[in-house]
VOPA-632961 format. One line per 8 residues: number of its first residue (from 1); their letters; for each residue y, z, x of N, C-alpha, C, O. Coordinates in Angstrom, 1 decimal. Atoms other than C-alpha are relative to their C-alpha. Example, Ala and Ser with C-alpha at 12.3 -4.5 7.8 and 13.67 -1.06 7.14 Angstrom:
residues 2
1> as> -1.2/0.0/0.9/-4.5/7.8/12.3/1.2/0.0/0.9/1.2/0.7/1.9  -1.1/0.0/-0.9/-1.1/7.1/13.7/1.1/0.8/-0.8/2.2/0.9/-0.3
//
This chain:
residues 88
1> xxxxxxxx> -0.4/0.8/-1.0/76.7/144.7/56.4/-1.2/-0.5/0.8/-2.0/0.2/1.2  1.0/0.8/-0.5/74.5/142.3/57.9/0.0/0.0/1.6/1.1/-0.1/2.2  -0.6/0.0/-1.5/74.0/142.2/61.7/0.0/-1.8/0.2/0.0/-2.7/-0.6  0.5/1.6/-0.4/73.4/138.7/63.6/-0.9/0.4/1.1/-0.7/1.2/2.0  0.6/0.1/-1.0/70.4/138.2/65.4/-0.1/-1.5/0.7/0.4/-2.5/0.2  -0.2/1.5/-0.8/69.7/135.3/68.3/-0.2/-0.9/-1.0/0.7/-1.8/-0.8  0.4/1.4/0.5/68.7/132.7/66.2/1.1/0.2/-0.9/1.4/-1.0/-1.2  -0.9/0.3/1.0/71.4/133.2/63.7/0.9/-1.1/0.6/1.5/-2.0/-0.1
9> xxxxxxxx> -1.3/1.3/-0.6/73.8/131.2/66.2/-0.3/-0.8/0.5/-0.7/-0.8/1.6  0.7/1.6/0.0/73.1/127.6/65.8/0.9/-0.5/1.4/1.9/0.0/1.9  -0.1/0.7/-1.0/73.6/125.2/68.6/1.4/-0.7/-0.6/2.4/-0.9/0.1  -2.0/0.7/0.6/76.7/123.6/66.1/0.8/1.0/-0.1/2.0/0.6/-0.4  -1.1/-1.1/0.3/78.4/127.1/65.8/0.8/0.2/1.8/2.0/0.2/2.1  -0.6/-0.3/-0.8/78.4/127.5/69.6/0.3/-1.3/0.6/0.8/-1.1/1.7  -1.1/1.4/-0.4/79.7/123.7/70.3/1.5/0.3/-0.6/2.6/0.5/0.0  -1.2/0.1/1.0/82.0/124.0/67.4/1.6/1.3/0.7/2.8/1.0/0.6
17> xxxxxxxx> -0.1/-1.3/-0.6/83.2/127.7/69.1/0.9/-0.7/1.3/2.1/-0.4/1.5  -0.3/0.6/-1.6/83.5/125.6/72.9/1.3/-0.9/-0.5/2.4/-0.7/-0.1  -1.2/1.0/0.4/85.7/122.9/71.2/1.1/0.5/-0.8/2.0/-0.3/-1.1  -1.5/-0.7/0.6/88.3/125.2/69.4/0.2/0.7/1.5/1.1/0.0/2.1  -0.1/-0.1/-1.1/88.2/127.1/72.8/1.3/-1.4/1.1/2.5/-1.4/1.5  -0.5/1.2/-0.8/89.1/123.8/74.8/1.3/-0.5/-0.5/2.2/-0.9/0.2  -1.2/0.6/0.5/91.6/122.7/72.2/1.2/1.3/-0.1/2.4/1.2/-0.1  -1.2/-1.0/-0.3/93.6/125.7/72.4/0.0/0.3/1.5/1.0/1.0/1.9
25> xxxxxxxx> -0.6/0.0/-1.6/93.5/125.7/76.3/0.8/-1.4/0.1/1.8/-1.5/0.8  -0.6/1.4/-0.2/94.5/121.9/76.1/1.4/0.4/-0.6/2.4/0.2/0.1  -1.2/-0.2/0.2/97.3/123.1/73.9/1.1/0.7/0.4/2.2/0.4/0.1  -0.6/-1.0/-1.1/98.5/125.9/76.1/0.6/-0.9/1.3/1.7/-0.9/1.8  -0.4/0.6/-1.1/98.4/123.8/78.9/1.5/-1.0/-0.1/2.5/-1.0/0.6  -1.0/0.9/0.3/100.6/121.0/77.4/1.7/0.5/-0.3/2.8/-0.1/-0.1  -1.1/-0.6/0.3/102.9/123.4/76.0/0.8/0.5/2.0/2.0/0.5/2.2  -0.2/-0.2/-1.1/103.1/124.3/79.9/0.5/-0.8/0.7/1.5/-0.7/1.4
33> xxxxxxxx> -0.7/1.4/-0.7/103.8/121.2/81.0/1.8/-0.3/-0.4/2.8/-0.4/0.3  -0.8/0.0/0.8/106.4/120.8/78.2/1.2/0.8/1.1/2.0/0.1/1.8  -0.7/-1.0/-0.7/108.3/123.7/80.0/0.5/0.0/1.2/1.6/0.2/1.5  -0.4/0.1/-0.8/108.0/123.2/83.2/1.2/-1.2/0.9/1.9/-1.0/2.0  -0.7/1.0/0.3/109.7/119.8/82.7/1.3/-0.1/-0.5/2.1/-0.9/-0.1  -1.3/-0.6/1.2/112.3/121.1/80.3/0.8/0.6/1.3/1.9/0.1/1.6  -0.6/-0.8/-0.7/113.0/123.6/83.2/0.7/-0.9/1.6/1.6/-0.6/2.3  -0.3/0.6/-1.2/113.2/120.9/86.1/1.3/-1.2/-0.4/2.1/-1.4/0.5
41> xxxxxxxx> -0.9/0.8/0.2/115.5/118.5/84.4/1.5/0.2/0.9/2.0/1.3/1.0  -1.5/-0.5/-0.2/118.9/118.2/86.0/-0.3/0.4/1.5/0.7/-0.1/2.1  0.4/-0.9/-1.2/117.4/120.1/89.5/-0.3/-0.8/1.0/0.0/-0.3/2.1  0.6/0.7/-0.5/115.8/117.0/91.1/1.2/-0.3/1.1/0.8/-0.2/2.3  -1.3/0.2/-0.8/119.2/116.4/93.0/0.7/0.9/0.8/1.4/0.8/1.9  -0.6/-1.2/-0.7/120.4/119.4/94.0/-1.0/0.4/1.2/-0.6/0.8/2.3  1.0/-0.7/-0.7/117.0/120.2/95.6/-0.9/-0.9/1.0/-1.1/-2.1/0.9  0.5/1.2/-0.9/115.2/118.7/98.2/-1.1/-0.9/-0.1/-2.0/-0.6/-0.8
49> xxxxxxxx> 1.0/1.8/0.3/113.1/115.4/98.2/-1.4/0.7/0.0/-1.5/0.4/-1.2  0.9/-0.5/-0.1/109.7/117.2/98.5/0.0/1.0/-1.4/-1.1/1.3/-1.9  0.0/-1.4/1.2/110.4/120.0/95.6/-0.5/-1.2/-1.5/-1.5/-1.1/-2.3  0.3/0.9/1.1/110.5/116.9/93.0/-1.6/-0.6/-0.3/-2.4/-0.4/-1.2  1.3/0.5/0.0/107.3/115.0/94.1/-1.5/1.9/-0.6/-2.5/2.1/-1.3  0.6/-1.0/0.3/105.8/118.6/93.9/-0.2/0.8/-1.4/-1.1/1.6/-1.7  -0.3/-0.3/1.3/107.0/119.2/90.7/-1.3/-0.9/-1.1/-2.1/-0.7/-2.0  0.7/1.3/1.0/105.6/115.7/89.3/-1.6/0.0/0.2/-2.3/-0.5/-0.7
57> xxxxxxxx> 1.4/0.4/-0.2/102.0/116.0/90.9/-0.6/1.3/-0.9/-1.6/1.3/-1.6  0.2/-1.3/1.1/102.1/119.7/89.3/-0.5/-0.8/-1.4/-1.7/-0.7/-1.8  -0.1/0.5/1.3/103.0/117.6/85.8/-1.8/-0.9/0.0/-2.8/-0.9/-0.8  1.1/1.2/0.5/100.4/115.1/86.3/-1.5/0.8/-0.3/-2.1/0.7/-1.4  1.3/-1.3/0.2/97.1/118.1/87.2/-0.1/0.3/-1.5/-1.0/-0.1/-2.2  0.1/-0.2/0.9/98.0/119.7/84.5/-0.1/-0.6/-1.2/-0.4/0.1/-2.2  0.3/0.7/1.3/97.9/116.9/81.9/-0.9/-1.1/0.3/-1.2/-2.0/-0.5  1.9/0.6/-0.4/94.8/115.3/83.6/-1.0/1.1/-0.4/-2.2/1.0/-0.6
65> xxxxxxxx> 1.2/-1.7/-0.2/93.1/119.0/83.2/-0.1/-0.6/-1.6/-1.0/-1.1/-2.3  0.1/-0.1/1.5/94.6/119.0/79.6/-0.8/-1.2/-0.8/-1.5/-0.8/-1.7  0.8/1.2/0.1/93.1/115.3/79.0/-1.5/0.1/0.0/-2.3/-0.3/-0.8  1.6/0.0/-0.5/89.9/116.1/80.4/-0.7/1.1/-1.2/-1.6/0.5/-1.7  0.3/-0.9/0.6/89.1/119.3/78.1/-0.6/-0.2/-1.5/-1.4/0.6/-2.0  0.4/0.9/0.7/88.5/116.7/75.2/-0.9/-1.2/0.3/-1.4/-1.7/-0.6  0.4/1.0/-0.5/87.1/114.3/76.7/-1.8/-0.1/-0.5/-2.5/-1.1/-0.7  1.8/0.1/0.7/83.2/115.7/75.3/-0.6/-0.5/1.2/-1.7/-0.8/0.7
73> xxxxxxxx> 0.9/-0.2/-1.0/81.6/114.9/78.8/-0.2/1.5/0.5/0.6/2.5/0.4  0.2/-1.1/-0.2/79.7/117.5/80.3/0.6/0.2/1.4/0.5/-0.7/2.3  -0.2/-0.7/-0.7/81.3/119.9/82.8/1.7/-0.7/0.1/2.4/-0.8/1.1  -1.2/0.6/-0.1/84.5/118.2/81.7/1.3/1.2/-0.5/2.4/0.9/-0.8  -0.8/-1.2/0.4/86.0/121.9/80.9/0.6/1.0/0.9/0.3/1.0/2.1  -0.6/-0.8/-1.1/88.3/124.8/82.6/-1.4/0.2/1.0/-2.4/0.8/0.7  0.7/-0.7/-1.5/86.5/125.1/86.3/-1.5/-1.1/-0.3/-2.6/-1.1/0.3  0.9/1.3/-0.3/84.6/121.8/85.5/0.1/-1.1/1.1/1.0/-1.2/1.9
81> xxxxxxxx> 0.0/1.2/-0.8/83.6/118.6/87.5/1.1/-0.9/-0.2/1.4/-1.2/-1.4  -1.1/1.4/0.0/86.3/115.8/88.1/0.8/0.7/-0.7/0.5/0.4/-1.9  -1.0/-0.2/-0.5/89.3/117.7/87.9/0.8/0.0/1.1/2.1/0.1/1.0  -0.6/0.0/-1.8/90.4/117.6/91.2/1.5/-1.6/0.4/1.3/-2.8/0.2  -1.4/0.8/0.4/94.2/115.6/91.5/0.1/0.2/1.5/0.0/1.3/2.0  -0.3/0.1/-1.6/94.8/114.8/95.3/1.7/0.0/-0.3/2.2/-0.4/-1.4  -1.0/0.8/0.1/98.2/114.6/95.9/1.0/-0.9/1.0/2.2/-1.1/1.0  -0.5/1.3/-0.6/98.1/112.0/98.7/-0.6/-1.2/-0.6/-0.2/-2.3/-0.1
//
């Protein structure tokens, strides 16, 4: 059995490594969204005017984040730059 030393891991193993990372947080997240949506259907009415908007700026974060995660700019990943979703 072979070990690995530093140089064995090239600069395309650990991009390649970040970008399966990122695409399985982007797909987590979406599946998230997916759900929380699924779950609000129907509810917007019963509940008060503020719970909805709260809901939707939720939706939108989370599939700006998920968006951003691909996007291949730098620091465009979880706990990166320009995420940030106001919601006034």
């Amino acid at each position: 059995m072979s070990t690995l030393r530093p140089g064995d891991i090239t600069d395309e193993m650990i991009q390649a490594m970040d970008a399966a990372k990122r695409q399985g947080l982007q797909k987590d997240l979406r599946v998230l969204a997916a759900n929380i949506r699924a779950d609000a259907e129907g509810r917007y009415d019963s509940e008060e005017p503020g719970w909805r908007a709260g809901v939707e700026w939720t939706l939108l974060w989370i599939e700006n984040t998920a968006a951003q995660l691909t996007e291949g700019r730098p620091g465009a990943g979880a706990g990166g730059q320009g995420q940030g979703v106001s919601p006034e």
